[in-house]
N, CA, C and O atoms as a GROMACS GRO file, in nm:
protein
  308
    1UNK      N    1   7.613  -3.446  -4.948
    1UNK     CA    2   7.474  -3.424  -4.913
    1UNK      C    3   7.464  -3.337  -4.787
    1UNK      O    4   7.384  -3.243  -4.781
    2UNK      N    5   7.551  -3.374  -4.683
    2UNK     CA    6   7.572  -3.298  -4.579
    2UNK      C    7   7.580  -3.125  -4.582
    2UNK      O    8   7.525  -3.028  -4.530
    3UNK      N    9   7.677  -3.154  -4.669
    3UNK     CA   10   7.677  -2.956  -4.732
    3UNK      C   11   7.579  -2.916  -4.810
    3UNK      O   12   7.582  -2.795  -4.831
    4UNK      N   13   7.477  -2.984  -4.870
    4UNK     CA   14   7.385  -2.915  -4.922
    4UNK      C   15   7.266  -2.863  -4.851
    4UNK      O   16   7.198  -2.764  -4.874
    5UNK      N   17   7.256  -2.973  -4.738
    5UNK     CA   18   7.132  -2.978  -4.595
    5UNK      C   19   7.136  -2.819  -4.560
    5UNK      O   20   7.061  -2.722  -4.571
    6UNK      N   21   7.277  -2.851  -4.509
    6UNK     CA   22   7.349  -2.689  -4.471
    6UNK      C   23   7.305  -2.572  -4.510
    6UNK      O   24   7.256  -2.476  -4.450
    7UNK      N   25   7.339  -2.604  -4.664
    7UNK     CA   26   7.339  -2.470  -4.742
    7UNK      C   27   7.170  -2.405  -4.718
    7UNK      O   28   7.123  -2.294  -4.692
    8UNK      N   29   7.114  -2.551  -4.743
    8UNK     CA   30   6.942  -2.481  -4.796
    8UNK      C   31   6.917  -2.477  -4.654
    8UNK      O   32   6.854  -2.372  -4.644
    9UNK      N   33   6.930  -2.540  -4.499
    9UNK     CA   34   6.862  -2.472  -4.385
    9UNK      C   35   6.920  -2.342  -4.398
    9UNK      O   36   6.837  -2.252  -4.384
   10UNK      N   37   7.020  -2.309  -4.417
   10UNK     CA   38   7.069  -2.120  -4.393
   10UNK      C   39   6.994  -2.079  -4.462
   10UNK      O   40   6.917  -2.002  -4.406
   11UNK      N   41   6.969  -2.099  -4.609
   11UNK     CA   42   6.908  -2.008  -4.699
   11UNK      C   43   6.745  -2.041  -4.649
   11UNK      O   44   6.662  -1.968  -4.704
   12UNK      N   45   6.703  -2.122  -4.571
   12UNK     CA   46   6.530  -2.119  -4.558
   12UNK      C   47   6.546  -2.046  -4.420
   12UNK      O   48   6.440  -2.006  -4.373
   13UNK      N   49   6.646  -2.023  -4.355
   13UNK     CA   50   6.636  -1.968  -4.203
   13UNK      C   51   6.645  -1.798  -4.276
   13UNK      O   52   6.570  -1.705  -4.246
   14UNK      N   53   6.752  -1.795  -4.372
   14UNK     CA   54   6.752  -1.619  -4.446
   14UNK      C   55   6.637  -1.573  -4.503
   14UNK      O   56   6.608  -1.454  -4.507
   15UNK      N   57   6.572  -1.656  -4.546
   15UNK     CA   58   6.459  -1.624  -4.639
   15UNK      C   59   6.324  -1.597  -4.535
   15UNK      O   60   6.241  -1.509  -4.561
   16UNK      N   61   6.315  -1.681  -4.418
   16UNK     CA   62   6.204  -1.697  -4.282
   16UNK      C   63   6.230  -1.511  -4.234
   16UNK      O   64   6.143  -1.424  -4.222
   17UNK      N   65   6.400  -1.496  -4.210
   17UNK     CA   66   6.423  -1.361  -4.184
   17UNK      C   67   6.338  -1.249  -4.287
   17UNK      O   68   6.256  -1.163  -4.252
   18UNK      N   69   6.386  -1.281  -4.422
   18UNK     CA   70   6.370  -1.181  -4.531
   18UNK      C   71   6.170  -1.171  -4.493
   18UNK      O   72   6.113  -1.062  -4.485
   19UNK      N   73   6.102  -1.297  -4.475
   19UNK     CA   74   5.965  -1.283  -4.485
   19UNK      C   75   5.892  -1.161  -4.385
   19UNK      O   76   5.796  -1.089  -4.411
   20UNK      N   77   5.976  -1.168  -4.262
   20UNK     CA   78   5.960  -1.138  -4.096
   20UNK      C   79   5.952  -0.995  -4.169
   20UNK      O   80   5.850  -0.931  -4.189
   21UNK      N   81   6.070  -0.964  -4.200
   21UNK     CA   82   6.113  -0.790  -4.231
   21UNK      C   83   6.044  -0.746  -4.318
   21UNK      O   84   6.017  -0.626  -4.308
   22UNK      N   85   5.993  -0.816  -4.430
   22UNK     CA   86   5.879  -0.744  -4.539
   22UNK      C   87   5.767  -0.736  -4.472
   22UNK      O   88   5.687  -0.646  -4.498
   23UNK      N   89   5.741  -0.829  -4.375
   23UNK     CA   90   5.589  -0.827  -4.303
   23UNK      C   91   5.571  -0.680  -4.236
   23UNK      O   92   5.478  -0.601  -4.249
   24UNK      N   93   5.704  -0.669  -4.152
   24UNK     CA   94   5.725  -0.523  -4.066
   24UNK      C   95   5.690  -0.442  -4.174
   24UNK      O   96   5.578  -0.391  -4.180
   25UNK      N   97   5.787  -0.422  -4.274
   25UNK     CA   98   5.780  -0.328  -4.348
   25UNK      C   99   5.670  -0.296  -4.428
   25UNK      O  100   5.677  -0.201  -4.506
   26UNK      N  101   5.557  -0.372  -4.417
   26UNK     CA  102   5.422  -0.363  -4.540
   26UNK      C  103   5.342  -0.316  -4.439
   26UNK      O  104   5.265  -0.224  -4.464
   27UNK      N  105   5.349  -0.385  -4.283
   27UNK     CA  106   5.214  -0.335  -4.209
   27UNK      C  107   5.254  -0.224  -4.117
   27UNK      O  108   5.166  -0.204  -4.033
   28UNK      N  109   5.333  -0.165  -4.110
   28UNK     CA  110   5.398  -0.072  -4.062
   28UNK      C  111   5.410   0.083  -4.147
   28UNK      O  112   5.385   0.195  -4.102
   29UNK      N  113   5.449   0.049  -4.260
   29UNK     CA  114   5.507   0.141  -4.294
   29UNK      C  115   5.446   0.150  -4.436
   29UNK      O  116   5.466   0.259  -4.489
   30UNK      N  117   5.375   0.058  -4.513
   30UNK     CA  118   5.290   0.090  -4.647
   30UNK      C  119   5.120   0.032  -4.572
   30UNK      O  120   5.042   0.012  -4.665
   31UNK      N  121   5.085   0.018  -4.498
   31UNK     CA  122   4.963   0.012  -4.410
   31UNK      C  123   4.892  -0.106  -4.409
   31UNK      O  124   4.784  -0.097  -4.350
   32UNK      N  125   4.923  -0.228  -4.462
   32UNK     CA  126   4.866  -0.271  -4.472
   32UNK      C  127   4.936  -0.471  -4.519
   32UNK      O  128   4.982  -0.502  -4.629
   33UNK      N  129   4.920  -0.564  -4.403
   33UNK     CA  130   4.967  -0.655  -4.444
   33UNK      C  131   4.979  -0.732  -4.503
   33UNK      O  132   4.894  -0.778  -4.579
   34UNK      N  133   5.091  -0.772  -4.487
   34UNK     CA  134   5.113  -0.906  -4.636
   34UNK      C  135   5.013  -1.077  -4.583
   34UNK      O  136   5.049  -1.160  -4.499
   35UNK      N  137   4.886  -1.078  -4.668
   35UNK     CA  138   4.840  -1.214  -4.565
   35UNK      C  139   4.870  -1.356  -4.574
   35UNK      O  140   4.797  -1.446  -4.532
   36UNK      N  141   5.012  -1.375  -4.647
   36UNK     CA  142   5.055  -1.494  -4.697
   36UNK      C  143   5.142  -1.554  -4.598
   36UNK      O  144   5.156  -1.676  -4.590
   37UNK      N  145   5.222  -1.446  -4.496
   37UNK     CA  146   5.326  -1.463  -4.432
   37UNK      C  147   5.291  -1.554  -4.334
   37UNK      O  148   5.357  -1.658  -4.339
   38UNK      N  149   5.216  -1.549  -4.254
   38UNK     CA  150   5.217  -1.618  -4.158
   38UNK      C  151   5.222  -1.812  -4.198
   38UNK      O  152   5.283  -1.900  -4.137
   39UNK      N  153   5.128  -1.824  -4.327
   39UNK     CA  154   5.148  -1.968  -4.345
   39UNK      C  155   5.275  -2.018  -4.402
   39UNK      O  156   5.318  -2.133  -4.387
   40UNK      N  157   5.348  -1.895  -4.486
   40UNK     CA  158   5.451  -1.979  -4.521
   40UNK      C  159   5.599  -1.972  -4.437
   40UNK      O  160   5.694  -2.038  -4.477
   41UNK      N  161   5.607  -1.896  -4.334
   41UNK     CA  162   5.694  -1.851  -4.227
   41UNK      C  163   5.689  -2.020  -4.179
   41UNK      O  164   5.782  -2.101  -4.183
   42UNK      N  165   5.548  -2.042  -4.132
   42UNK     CA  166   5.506  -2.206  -4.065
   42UNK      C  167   5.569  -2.282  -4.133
   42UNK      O  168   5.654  -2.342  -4.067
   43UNK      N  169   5.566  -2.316  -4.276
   43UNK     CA  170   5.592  -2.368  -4.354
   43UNK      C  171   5.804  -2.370  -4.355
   43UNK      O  172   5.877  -2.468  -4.374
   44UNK      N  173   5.819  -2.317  -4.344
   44UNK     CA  174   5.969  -2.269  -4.343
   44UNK      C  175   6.047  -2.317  -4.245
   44UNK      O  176   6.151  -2.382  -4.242
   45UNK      N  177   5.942  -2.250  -4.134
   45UNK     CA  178   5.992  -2.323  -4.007
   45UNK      C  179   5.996  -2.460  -3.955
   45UNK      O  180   6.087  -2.512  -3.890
   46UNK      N  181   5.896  -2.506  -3.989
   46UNK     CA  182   5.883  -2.706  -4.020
   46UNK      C  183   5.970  -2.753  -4.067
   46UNK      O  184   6.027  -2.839  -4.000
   47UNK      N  185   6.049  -2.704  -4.265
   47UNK     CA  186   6.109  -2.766  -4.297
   47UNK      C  187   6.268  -2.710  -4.206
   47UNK      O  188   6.372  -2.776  -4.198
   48UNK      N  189   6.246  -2.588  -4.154
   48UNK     CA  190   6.432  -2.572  -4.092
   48UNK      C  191   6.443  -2.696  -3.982
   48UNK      O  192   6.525  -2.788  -3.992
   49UNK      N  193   6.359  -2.685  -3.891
   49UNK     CA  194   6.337  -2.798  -3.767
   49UNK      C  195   6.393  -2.913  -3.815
   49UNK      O  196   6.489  -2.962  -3.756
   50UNK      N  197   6.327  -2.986  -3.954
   50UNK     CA  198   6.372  -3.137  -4.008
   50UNK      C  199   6.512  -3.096  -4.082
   50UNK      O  200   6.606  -3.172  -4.056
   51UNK      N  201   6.525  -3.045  -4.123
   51UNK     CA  202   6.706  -3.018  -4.166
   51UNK      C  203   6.769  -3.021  -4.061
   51UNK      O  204   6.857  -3.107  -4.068
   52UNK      N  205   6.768  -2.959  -3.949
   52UNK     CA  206   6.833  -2.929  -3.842
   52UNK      C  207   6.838  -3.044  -3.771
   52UNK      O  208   6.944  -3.074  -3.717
   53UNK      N  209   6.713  -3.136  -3.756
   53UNK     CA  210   6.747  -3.252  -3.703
   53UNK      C  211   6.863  -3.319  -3.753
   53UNK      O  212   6.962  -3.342  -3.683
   54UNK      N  213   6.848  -3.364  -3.916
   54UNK     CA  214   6.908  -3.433  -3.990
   54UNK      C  215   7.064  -3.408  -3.966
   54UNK      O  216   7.148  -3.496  -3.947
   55UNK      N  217   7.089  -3.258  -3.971
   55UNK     CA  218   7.248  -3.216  -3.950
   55UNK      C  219   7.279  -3.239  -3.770
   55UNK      O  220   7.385  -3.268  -3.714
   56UNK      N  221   7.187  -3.223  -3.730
   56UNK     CA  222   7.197  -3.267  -3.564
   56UNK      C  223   7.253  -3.410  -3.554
   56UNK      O  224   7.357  -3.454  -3.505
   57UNK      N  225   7.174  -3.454  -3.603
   57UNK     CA  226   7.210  -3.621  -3.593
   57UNK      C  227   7.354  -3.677  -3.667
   57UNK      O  228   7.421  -3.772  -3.626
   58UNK      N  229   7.380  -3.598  -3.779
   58UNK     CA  230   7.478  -3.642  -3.845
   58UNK      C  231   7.594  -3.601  -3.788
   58UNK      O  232   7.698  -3.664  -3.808
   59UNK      N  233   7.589  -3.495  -3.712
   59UNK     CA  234   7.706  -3.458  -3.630
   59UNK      C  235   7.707  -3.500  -3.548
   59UNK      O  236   7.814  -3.479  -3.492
   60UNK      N  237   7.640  -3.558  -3.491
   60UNK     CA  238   7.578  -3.618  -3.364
   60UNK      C  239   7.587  -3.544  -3.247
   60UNK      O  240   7.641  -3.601  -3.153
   61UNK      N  241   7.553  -3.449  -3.233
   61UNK     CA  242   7.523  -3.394  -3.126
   61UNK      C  243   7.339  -3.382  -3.111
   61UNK      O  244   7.242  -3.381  -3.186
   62UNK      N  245   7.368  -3.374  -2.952
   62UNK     CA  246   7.212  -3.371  -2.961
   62UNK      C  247   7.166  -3.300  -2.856
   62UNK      O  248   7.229  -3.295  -2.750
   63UNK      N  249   7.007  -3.215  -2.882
   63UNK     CA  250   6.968  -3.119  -2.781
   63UNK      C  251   6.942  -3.167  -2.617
   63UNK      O  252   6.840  -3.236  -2.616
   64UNK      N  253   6.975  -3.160  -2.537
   64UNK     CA  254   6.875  -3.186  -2.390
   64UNK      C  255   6.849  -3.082  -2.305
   64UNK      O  256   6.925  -2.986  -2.317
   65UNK      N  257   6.751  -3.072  -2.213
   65UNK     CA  258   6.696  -3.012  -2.129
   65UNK      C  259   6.688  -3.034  -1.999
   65UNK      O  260   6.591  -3.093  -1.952
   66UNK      N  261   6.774  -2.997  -1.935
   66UNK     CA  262   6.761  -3.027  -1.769
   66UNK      C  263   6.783  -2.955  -1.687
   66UNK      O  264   6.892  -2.952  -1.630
   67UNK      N  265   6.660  -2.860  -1.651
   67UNK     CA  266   6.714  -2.772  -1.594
   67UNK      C  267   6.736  -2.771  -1.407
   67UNK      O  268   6.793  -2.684  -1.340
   68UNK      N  269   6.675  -2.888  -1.363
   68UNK     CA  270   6.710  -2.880  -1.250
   68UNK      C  271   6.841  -2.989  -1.196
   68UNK      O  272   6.880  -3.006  -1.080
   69UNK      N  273   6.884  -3.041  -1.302
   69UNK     CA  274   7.006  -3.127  -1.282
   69UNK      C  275   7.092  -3.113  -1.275
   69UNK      O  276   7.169  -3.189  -1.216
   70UNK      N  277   7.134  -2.968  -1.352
   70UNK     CA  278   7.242  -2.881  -1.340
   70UNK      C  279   7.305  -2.839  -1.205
   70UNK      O  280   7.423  -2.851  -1.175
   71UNK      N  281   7.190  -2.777  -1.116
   71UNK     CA  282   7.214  -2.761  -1.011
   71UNK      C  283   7.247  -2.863  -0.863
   71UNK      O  284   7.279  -2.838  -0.746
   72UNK      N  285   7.224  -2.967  -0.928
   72UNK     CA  286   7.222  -3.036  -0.808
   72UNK      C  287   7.325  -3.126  -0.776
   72UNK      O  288   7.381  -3.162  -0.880
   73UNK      N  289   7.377  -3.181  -0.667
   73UNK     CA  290   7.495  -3.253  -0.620
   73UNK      C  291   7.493  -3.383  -0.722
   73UNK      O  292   7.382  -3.417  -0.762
   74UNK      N  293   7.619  -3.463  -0.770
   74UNK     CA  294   7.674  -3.551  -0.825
   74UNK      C  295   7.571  -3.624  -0.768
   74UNK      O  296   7.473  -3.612  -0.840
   75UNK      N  297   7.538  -3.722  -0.631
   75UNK     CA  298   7.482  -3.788  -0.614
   75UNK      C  299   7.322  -3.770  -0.645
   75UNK      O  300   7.270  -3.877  -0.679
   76UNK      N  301   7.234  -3.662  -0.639
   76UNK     CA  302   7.123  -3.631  -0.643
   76UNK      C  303   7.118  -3.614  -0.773
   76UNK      O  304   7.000  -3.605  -0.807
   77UNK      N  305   7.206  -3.604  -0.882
   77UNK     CA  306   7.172  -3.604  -1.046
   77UNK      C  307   7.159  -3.790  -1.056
   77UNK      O  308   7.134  -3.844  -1.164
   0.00000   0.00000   0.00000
């Protein structure tokens, strides 16, 4: 199950790409945009976030944010 999570976040993160570049390429360069993109880009991006959790967790690693903790003395973290 693990390898399949995988497979389909790459292919919904390739496909989020493929949407981005047709968007460029329609309102740019044939004049006129594609008006579907933006909801289903959203859409794409929601479900990569919950895959990514899922493989996050299963590997168990996990995101944090600290950016002023980094800097500071052993005792003051």
């Amino acid at each position: 199950l693990d390898t399949a999570v995988e497979w389909l976040l790459a292919a919904l993160l390739a496909v989020l790409v493929l949407i981005g570049g047709a968007q460029i390429v329609w309102r740019f360069v044939l004049g006129s945009p594609l008006s579907w993109v933006i909801e289903v880009s959203i859409l794409l991006m929601v479900w990569a976030t919950m895959l990514a959790g899922y493989v996050g967790v299963r590997r168990n690693v996990h995101l944090s944010a600290d950016f002023t903790g980094f800097q500071a003395r052993p005792r003051v973290r």
